[in-house]
Structures are given as structure tokens and as C-alpha cells.
PASEBA-1860 file (N, C-alpha, C; in nm, 3 decimals):
! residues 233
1> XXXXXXXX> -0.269/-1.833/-3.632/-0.229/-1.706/-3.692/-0.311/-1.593/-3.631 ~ -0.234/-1.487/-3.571/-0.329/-1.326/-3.547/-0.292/-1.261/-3.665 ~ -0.434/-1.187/-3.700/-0.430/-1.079/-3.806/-0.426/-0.992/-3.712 ~ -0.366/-0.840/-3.817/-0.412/-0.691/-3.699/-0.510/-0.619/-3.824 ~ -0.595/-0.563/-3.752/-0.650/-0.407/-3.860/-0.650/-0.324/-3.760 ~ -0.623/-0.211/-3.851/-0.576/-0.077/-3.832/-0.691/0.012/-3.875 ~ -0.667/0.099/-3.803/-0.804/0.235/-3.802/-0.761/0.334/-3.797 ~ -0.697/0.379/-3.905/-0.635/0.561/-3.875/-0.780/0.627/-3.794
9> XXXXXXXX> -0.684/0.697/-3.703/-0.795/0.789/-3.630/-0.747/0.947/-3.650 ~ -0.687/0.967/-3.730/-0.640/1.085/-3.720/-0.543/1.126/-3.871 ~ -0.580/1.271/-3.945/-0.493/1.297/-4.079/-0.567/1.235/-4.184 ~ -0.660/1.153/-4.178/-0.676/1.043/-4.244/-0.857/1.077/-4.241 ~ -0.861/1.056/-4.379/-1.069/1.113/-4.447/-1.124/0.975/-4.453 ~ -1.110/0.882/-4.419/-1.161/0.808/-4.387/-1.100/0.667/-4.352 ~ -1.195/0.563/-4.245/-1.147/0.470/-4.187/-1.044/0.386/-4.293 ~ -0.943/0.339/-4.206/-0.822/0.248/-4.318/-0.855/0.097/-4.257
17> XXXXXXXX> -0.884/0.037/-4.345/-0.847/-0.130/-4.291/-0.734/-0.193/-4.335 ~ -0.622/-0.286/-4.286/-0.553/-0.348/-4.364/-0.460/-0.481/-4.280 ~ -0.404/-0.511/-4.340/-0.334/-0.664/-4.240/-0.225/-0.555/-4.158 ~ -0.172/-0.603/-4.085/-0.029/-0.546/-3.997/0.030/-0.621/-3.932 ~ 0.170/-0.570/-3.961/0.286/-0.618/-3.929/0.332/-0.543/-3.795 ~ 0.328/-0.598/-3.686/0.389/-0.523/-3.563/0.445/-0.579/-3.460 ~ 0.570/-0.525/-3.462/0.666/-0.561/-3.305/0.650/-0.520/-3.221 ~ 0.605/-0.588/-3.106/0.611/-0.511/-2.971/0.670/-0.528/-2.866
25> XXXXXXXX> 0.766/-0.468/-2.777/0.824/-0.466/-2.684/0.767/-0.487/-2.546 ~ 0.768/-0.616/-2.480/0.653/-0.654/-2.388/0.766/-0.631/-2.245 ~ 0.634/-0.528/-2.221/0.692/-0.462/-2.064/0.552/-0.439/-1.974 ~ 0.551/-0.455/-1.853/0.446/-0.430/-1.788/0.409/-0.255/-1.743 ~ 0.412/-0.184/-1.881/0.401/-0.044/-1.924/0.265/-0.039/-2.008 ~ 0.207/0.115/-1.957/0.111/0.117/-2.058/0.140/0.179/-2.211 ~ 0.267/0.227/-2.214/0.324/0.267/-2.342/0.474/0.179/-2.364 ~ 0.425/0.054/-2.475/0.536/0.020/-2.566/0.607/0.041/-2.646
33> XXXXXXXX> 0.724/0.014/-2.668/0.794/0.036/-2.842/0.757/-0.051/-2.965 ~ 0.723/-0.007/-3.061/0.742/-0.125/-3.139/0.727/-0.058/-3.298 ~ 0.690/-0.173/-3.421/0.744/-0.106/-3.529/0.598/-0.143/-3.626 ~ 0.611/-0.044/-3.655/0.462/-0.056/-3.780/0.487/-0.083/-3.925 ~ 0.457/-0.141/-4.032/0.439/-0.182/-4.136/0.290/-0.259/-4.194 ~ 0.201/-0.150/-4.193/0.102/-0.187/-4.277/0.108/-0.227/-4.456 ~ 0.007/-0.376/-4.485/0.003/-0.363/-4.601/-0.084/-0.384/-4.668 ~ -0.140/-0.313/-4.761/-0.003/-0.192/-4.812/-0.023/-0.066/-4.741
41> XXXXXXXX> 0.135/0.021/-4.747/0.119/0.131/-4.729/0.051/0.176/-4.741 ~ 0.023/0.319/-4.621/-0.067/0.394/-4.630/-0.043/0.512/-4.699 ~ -0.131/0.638/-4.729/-0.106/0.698/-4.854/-0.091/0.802/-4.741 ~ -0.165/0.828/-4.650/-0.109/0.925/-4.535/-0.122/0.910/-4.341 ~ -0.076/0.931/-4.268/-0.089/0.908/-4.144/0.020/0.847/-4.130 ~ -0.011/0.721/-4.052/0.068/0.640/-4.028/0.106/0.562/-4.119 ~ 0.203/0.464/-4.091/0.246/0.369/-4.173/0.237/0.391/-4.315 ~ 0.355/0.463/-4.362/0.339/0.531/-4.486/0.512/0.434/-4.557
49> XXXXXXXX> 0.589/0.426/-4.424/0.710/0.378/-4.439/0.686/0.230/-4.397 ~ 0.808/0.123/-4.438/0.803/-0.006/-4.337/0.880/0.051/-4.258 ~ 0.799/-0.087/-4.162/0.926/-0.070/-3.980/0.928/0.105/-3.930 ~ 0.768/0.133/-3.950/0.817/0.308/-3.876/0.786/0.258/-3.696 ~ 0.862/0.358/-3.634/0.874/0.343/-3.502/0.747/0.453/-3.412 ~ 0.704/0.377/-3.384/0.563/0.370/-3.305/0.544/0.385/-3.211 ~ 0.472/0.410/-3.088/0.453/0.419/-2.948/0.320/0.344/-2.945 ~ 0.286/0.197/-2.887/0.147/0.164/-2.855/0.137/0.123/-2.695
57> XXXXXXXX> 0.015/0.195/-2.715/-0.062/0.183/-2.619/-0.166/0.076/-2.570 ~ -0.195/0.039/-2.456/-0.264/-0.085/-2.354/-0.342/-0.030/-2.253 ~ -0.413/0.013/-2.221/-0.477/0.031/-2.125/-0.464/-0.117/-1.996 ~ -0.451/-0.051/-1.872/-0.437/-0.171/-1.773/-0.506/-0.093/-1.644 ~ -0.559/-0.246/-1.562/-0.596/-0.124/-1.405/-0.492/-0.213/-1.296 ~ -0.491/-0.169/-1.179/-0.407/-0.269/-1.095/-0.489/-0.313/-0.985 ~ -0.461/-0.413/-0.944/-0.508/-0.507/-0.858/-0.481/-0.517/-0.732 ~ -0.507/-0.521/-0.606/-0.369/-0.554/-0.516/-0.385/-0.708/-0.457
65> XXXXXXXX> -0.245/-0.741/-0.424/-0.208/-0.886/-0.395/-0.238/-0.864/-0.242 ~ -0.347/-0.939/-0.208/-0.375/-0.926/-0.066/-0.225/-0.984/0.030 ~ -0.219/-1.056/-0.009/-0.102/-1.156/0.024/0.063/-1.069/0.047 ~ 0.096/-1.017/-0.061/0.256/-0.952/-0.077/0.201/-0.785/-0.076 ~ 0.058/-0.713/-0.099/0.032/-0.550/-0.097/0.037/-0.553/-0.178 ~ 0.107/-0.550/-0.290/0.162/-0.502/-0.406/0.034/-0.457/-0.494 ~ 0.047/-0.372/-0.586/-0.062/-0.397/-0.688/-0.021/-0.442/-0.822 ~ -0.093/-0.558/-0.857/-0.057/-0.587/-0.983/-0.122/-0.516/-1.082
73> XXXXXXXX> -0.010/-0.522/-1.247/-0.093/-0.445/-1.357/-0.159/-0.551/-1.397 ~ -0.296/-0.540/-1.448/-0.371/-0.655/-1.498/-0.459/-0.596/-1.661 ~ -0.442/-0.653/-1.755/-0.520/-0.625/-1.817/-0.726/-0.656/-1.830 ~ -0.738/-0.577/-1.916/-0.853/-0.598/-1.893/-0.948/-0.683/-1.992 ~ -1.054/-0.726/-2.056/-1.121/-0.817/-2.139/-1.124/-0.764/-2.273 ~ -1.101/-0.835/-2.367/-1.077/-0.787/-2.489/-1.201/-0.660/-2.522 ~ -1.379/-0.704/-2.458/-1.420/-0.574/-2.477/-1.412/-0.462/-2.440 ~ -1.386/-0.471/-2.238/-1.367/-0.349/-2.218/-1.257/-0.243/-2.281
81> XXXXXXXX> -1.132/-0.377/-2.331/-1.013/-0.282/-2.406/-1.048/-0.210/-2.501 ~ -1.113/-0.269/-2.600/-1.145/-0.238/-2.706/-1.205/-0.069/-2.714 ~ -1.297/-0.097/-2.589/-1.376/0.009/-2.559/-1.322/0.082/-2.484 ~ -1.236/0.112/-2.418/-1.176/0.208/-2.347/-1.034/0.290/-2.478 ~ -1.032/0.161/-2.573/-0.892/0.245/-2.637/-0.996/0.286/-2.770 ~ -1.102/0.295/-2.818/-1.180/0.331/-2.897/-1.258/0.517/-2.848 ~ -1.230/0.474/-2.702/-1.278/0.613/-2.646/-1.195/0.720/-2.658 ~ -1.028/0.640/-2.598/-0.920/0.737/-2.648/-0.861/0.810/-2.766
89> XXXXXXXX> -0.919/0.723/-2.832/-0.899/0.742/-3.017/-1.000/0.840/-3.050 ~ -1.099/0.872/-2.972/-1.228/0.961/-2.997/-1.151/1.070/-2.982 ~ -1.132/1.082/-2.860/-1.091/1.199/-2.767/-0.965/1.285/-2.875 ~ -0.822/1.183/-2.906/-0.755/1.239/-2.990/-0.800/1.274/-3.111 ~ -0.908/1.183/-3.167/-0.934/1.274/-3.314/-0.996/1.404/-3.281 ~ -1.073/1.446/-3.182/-1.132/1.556/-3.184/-1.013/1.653/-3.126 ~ -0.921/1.602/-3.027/-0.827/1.726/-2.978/-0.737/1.750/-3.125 ~ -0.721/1.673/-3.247/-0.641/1.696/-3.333/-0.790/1.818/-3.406
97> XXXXXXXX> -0.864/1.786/-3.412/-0.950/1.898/-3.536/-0.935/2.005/-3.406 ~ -0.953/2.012/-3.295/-0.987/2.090/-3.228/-0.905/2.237/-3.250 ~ -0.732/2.165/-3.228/-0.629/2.237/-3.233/-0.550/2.270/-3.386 ~ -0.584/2.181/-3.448/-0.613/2.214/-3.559/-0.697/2.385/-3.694 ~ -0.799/2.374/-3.579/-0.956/2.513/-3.599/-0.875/2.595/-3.609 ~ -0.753/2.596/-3.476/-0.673/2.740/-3.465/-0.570/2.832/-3.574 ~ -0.574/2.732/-3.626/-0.477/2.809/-3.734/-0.567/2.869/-3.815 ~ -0.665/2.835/-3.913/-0.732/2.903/-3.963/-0.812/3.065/-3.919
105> XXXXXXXX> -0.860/3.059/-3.771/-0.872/3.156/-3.669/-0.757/3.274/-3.681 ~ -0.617/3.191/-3.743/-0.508/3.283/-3.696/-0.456/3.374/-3.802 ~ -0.527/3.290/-3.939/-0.488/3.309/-4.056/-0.611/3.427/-4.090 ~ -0.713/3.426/-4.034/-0.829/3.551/-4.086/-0.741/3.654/-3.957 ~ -0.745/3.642/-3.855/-0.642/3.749/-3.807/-0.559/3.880/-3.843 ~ -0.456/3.747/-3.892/-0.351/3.818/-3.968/-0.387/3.891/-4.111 ~ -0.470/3.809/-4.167/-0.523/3.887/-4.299/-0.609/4.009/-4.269 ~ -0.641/4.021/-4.189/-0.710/4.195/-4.128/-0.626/4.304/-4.080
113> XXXXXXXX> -0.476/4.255/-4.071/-0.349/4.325/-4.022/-0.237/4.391/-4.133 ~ -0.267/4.491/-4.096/-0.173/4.581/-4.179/-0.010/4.556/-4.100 ~ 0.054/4.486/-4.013/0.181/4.482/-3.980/0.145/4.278/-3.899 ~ 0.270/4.212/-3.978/0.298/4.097/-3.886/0.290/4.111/-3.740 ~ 0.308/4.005/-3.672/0.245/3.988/-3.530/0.435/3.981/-3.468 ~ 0.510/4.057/-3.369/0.603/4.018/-3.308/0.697/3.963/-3.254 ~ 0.616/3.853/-3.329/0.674/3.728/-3.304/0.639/3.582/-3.337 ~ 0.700/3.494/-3.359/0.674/3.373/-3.434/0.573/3.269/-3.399
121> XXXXXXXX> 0.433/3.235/-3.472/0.355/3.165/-3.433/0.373/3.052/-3.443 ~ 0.366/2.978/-3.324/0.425/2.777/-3.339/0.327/2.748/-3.421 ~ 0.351/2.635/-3.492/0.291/2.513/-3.572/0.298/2.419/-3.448 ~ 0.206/2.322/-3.446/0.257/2.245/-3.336/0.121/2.137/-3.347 ~ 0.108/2.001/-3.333/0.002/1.879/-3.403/0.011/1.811/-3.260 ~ -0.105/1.752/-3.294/-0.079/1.621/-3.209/-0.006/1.532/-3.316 ~ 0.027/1.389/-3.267/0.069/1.317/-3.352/0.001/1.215/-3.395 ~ 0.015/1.173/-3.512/-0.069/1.089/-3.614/-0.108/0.939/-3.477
129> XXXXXXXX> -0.201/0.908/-3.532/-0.245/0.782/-3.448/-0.340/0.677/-3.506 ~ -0.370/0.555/-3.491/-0.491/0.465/-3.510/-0.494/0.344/-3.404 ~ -0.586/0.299/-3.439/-0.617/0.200/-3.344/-0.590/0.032/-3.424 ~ -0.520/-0.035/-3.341/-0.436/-0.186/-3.396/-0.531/-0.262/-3.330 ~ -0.607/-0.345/-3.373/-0.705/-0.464/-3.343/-0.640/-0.626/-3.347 ~ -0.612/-0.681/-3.278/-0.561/-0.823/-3.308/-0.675/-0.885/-3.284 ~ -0.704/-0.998/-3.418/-0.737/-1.136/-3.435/-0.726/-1.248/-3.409 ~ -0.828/-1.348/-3.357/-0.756/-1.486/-3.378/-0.864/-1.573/-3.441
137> XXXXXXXX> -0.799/-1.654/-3.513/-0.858/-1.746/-3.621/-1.010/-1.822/-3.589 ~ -0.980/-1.859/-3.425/-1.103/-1.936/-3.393/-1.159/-1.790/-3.323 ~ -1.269/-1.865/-3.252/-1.386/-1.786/-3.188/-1.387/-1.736/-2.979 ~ -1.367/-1.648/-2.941/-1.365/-1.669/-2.826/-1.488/-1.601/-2.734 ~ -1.499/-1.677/-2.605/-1.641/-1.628/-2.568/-1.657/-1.542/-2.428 ~ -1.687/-1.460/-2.442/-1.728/-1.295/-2.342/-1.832/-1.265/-2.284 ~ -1.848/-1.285/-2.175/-1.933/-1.317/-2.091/-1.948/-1.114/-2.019 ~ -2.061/-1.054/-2.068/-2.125/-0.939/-1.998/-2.215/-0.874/-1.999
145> XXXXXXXX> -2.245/-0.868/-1.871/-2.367/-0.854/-1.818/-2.454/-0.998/-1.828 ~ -2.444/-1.062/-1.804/-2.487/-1.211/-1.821/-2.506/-1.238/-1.952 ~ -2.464/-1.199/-2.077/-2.463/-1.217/-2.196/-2.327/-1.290/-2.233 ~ -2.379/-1.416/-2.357/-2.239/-1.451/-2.420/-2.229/-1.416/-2.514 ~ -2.095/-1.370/-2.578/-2.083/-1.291/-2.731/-1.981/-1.311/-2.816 ~ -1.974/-1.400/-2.886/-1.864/-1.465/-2.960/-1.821/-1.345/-3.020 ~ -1.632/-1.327/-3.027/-1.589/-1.254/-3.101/-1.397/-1.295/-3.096 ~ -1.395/-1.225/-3.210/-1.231/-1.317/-3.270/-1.166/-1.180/-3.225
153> XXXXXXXX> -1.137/-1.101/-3.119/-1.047/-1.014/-3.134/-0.971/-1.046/-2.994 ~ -0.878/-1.040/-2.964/-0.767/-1.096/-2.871/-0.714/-0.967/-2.795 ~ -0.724/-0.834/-2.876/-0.593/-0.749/-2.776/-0.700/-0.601/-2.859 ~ -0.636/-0.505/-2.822/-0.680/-0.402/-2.908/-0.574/-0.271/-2.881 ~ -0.490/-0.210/-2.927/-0.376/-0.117/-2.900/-0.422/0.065/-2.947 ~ -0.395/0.121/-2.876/-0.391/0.269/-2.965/-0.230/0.315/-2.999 ~ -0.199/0.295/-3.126/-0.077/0.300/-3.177/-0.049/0.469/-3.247 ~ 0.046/0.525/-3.190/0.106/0.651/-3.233/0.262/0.658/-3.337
161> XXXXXXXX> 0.212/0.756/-3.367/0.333/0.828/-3.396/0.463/0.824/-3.301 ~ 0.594/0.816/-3.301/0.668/0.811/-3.208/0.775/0.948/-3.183 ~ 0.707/0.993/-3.102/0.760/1.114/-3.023/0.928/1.075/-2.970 ~ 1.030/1.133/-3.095/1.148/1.180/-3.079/1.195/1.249/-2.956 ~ 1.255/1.220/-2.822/1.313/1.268/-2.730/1.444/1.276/-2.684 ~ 1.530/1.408/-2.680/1.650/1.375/-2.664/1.693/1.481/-2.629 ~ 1.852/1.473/-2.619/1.948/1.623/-2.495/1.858/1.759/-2.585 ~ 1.848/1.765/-2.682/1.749/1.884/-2.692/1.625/1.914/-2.666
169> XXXXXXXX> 1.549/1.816/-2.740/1.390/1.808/-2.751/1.351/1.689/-2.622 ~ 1.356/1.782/-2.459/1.272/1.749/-2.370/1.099/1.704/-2.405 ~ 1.085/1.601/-2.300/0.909/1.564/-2.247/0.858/1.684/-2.176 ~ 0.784/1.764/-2.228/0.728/1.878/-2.146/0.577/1.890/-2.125 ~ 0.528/1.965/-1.986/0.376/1.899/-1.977/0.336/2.080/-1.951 ~ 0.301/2.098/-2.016/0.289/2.230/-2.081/0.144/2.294/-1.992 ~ 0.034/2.205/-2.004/-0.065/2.273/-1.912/-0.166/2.117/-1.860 ~ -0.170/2.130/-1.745/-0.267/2.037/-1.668/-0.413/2.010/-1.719
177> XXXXXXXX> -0.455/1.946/-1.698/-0.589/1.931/-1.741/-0.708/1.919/-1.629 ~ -0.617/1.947/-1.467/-0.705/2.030/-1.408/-0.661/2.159/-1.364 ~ -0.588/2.224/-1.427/-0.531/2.392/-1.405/-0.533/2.449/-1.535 ~ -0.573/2.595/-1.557/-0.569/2.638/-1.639/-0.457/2.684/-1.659 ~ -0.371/2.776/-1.549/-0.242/2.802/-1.566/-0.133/2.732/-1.590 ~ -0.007/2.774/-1.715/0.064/2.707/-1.735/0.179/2.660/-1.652 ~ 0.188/2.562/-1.656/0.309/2.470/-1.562/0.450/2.546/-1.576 ~ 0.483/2.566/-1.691/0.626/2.657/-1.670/0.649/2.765/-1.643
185> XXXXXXXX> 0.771/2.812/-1.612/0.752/2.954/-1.501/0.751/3.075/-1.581 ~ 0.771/3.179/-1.591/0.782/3.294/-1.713/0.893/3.273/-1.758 ~ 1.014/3.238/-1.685/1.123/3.223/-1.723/1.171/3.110/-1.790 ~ 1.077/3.056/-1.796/1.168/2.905/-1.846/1.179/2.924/-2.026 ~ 1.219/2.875/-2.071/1.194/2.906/-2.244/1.113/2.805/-2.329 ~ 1.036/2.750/-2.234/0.884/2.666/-2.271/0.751/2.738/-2.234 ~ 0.796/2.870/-2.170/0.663/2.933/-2.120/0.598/2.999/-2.207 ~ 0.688/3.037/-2.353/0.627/3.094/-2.442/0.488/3.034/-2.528
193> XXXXXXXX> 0.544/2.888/-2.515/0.499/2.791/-2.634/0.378/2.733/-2.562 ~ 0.341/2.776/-2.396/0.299/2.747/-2.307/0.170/2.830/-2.280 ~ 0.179/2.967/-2.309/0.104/3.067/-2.359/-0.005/3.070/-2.455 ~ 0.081/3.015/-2.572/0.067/2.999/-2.698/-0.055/2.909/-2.690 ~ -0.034/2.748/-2.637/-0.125/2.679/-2.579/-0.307/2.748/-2.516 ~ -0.263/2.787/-2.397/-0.392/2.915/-2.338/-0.428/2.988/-2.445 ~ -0.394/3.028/-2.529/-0.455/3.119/-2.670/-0.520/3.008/-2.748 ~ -0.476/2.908/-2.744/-0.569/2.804/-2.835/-0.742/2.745/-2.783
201> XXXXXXXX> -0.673/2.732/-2.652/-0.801/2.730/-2.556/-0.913/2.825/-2.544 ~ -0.894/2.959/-2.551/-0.946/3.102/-2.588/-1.027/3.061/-2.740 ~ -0.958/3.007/-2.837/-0.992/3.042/-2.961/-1.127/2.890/-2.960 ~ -1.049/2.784/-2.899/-1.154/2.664/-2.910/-1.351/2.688/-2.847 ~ -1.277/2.767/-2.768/-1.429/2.797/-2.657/-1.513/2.889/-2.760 ~ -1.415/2.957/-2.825/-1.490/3.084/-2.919/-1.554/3.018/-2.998 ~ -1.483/2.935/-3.071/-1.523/2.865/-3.229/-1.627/2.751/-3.180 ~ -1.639/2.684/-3.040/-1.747/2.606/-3.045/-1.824/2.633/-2.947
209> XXXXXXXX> -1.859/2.770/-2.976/-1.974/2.850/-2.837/-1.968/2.768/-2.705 ~ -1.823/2.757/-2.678/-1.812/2.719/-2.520/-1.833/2.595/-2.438 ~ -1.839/2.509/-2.613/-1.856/2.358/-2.591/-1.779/2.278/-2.550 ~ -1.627/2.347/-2.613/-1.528/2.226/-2.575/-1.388/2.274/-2.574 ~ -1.301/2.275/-2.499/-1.164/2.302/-2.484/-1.072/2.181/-2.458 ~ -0.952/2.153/-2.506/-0.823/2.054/-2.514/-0.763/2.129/-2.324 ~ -0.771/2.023/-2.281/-0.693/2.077/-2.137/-0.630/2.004/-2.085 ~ -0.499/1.944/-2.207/-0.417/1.857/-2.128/-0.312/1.907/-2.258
217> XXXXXXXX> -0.220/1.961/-2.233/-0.074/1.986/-2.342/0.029/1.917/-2.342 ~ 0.083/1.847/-2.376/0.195/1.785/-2.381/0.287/1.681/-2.452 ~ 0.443/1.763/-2.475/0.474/1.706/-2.575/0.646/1.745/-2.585 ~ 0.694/1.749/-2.729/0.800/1.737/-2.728/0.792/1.817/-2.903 ~ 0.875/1.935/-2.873/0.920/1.998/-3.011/0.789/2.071/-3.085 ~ 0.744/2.017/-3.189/0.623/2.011/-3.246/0.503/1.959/-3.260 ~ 0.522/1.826/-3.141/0.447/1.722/-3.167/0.328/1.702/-3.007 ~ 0.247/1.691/-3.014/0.145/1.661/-2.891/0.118/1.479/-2.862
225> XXXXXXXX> 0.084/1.476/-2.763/-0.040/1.356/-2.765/-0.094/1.344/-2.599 ~ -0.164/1.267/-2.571/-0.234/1.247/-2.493/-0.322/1.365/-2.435 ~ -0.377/1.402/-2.491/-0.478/1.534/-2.489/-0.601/1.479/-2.376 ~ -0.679/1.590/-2.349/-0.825/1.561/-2.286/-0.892/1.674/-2.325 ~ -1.001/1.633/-2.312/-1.073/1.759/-2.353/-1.174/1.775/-2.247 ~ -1.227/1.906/-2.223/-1.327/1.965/-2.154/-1.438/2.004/-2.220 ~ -1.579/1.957/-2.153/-1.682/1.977/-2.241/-1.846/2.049/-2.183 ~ -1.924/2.113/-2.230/-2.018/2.168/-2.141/-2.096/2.174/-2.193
233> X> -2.268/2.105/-2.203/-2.267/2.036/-2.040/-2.187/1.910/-2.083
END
């Protein structure tokens, strides 16, 4: 038998543990489909519904086949996974408070304004996320740095929210995370929301004396994910 626990990383005041129920769609992709049902429900974040539809994540590096060129996807050891999708889960909880700060910023603003602003300010999130840990019953052994280290965890996933895409609500990559300027042109009718973005960046540097800015945008409608952040020093 594998157990899963779950770790809201995001929406969520503190860590969630619980059993899980999850389907996954096995493709040699670092983003799967599959379906979440924690139990019990959660009271907010994720898995609030059964069978909600999910996006998880695997981290993989590739290899090459001396033999055929090719590079294979290979996964990596249950710790380094662990630890590489524990880093990512960092990164998004802080780009969610980060972008988050801004509204409040926007809200003392406007309350110093004798006339509304011209035009409509997006709402716009990353999307809810935690981290899925699989179990296995016996003990397995991990060999690093010349150390052995018994531990029962088999896989480790960063599981999202599932970003709705369709003939309306395009995949859009709104600003690079090595360019400051936005990717869409003035003309396009994503350049607004694109803008909007660069003003958040402005407000993040302000609010954490120049510590840290989100410099990766992208998403669909209302919803973000895969963020990075910039940090100094």
C-alpha cells in the first residue's frame, strides 16, 4: 500500500496533513493530469471538492543515450525530488504573499483619492498549490554523500490548482524572468494586464526595500503559476 500527505503551500495558515486519493496520468512530462480527493476535505485551498482536477508536477533532468543521442527524461532520487519540489513550493508561497502585498498598496491608494482610477484594476492569484508526498509501507535505503538514510517516501509531486484553457482563455507568458519588459506588444489586448504586472513589481521592491521581486508572469484569465522570484543580495 502507498499513502500520500499533502502540504498546502499556499491560502492555507497552516501546514495540512492527510491520506490522498490521486490519479495520475503517466506521461514522460513534467506536468501531469490527474484528480485530487483528500481525506477529509479541506476547509480551504485545495481539495475542498472530491475528484478536483489538478495539474502535478515531477521534476526530471535528461540524460543522453550515448548509443541512439537522444536524451532521456530520468527522474531523480526520492531526496533530491523531495528537495527540489519543496524549493518550488517555497518560491510559490512567497510569489503568492508577494503579489498578494499589492492589493492592499492599492487599496491605501485609492483611499487618498478623491476620483476612481480610469480604469479597471485586475484581481489576478497565483493558483492554490501543495506538495503530495508518496509512501511506502517498508523502508528504503539512500545513499548521500556516503551516508545511508532509511526513509519510506517513494515519489514527491508539487500539485496545483488546474489552470482552465480554452478558445477564449489563452496560455500567456506575460513577462520573462530574464527581461523586464513585457512580452506583448502595445497592441495586443494582453498588454494591458501585462503592465499591470510591471506595477506589481514597482510596488514589491517598494514594500520589501528592494529585496525581492516575482519575475516570471504567467497564466491564463485570473490565475498565475510558475513564478520566480528575484532577490538582493
Amino acid at each position: 500500500m502507498t499513502h500520500f500527505s499533502l502540504f498546502a503551500s499556499t491560502r492555507t495558515p497552516a501546514l495540512m496533513e492527510s491520506y490522498l486519493s490521486i490519479a495520475l496520468t503517466v506521461a514522460c512530462l513534467v506536468t501531469n493530469l490527474g484528480r485530487l480527493t483528500p481525506s477529509p476535505l479541506a476547509v480551504s485551498g485545495l481539495g475542498q471538492t472530491r475528484h478536483q482536477p489538478v495539474a502535478v508536477k515531477q521534476p526530471y533532468y535528461r540524460v543522453k543515450d550515448r548509443t541512439s543521442g537522444y536524451a532521456n527524461i530520468t527522474r531523480y532520487t526520492p531526496a533530491l525530488e523531495t528537495s527540489k519540489i519543496h524549493k518550488d513550493a517555497n518560491v510559490h508561497y512567497w510569489a503568492h504573499a508577494l503579489l498578494s502585498s499589492t492589493y492592499p498598496f492599492i487599496d491605501c491608494a485609492l483611499s487618498m483619492s478623491s476620483e476612481p482610477p480610469p480604469f479597471e484594476i485586475p484581481h489576478v492569484r497565483f493558483v492554490d498549490a501543495a506538495v503530495a508526498i508518496t509512501h511506502s509501507e517498508g523502508t528504503t535505503v539512500q545513499v548521500r554523500s556516503g551516508k545511508t538514510k532509511y526513509s519510506t517516501v517513494r515519489s514527491c509531486y508539487l500539485v496545483e490548482e488546474l489552470i482552465k484553457v480554452d478558445a477564449e482563455e489563452e496560455f500567456i507568458k506575460y513577462i520573462h524572468n530574464s527581461d523586464a519588459k513585457p512580452l506583448p506588444d502595445p497592441d495586443d489586448p494582453h498588454f494591458p494586464l501585462a503592465e499591470f504586472f510591471v506595477f506589481t513589481q514597482h510596488v514589491q521592491y517598494k514594500i520589501t526595500g528592494g529585496l525581492a521581486i516575482i519575475s516570471d508572469f504567467q497564466g491564463s484569465g485570473d490565475l498565475l503559476t510558475d513564478p520566480q522570484i528575484l532577490t538582493h543580495p
